[in-house]
C-alpha positions, 0 to 999 in steps of 0.5 A, a space after each residue: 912254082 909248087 910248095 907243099 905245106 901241113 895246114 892245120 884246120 882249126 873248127 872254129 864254128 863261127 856264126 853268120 851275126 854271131 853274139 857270144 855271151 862271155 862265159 858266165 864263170 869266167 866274167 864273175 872271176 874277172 869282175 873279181 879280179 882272179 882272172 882275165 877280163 873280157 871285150 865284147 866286138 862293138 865294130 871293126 875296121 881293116 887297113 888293108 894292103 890286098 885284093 879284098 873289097 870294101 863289101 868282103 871286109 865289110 862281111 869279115 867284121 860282121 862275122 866279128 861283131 858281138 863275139 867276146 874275147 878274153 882280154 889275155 888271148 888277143 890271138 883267138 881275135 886275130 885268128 878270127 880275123 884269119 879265118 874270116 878272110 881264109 873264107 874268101 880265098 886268102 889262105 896265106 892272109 897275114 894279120 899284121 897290127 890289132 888294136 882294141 880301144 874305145 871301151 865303153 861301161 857296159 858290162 862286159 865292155 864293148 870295144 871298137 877293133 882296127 886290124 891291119 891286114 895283109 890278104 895275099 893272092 886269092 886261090 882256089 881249090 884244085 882237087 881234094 885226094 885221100 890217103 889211108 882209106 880203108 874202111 871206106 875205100 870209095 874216094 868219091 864218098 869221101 869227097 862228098 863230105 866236103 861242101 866245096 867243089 873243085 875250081 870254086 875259091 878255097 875257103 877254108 870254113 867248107 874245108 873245116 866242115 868237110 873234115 867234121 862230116 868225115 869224122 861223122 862218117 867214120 864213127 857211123 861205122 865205129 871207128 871212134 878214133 878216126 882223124 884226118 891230115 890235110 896235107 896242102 900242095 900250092 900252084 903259086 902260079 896258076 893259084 891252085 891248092 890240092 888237099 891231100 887228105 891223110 887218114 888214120 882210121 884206127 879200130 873199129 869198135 862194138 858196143 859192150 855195155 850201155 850204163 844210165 846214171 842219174 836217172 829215176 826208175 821210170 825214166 831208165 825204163 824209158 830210156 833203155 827201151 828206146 835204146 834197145 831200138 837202136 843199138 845194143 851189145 854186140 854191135 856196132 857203134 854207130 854215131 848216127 844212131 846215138 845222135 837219133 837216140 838223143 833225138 827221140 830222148 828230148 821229151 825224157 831228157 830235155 836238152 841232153 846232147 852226146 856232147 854233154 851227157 855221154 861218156 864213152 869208155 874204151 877197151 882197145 885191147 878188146 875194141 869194146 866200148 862201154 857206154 855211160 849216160 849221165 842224166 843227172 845235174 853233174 853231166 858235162 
């Protein structure tokens, strides 16, 4: 028996022993009382009703542990536990009851979870095909960006990574907009998922301006001599080479990221893009 499904990769980015402070903004409201309070994962036990080993649960609350959660957003907790199982093979887990007791005075508190869940089947993945592909037309360059060979468990982390690097891979020959559909189709008999991979590329855009705020004199010479190195107007926008720039920028720019201290403004009618770089205290 067959079921096709849309499934909705959610990048979570989870951390092997992952400690995650509480937002610091967040924990001063809720010490304020203007806004939720947070938990910190002390430990974890699960009650569960399907094929998962005492070692496999063991490993799911480990990925738990030391990760903070709103007090309000009991779902991002349990959407954890989901993905902690999606890893091994269960991709229809369901997570039944979450119970979040025994906080200690720590600030924020630490709590012990007890989570009752139900695996389901283990499946494994049977094929990974792609639609919509233009600009890369080559389906093997595209399969390679997923981290999980055909036959292995379906986990659901590789699958989210290989999503990411296709974006990657797409904005490296300027298509800044490109998103990707996993479409599943389930062989419930035989425990077999094939992803259909729909992608819209959009436009590919070039580089029209390149714009430094924030910055002193000294250091915007720097910076647009080792910018002209790599990219300039006229071409292409190239992911891969605004990550190198922001490489080679740490010792003129210690810490700055594309993520935090780039700004990029769109033309589509031109497909031009204007590049901001904010160095200064108020970048994102």
């Amino acid at each position: 028996m067959r079921s096709r499904s849309l499934f909705v990769f959610v990048l979570i980015g989870l951390a092997g022993a992952a400690w995650c402070q509480c937002p610091n903004a967040v924990q001063s409201q809720a010490e304020q009382g203007t806004g939720p309070r947070n938990f910190v994962v002390r430990e974890v036990q699960f009650v569960t009703l399907g094929l998962s080993s005492f070692a496999e649960q063991n490993q799911v609350a480990a990925s738990l542990v030391g990760l903070c959660f709103a007090e309000n957003k009991k779902d991002d907790l349990e959407e954890r536990i989901r993905f902690g199982f999606q890893r091994l093979g269960f991709f229809k887990v369901q997570v039944l009851t979450v119970k979040v007791e025994a906080p200690d005075s720590a600030n924020p508190p630490t709590v012990s979870v007890t989570a009752r869940v139900d695996e389901g089947a283990r499946y494994r993945l049977k094929s990974i095909t792609f639609t919509g592909n233009k600009a890369i037309s080559n389906p093997t360059a595209l399969r390679n960006q997923f981290p999980i060979a055909d036959g292995e468990l379906f986990d659901r982390e590789s699958v989210s990574k290989g999503l990411e690097d296709l974006r990657y891979a797409y904005a490296q020959l300027g298509y800044i907009n490109f998103s990707a559909v996993p479409e599943t189709q389930i062989d419930e008999d035989r425990k077999l998922i094939s992803l259909t991979i729909d992608c819209d590329e959009g436009r590919q855009f070039v580089i029209r301006s390149f714009t430094i705020k924030g910055a002193d004199q000294q250091t915007e010479t720097a910076l647009r001599a080792l910018w002209r190195q790599m990219l300039q107007p006229g071409q292409i926008y190239n992911a891969r080479l605004i990550k190198y720039f922001f490489e080679q920028a740490q010792t003129l720019l210690p810490g700055a990221s594309p993520e935090k201290n780039l700004t990029l403004e769109q033309n589509s009618r031109q497909n031009t893009v204007d590049i901001v770089l904010n160095t200064g205290s108020n970048a994102n």
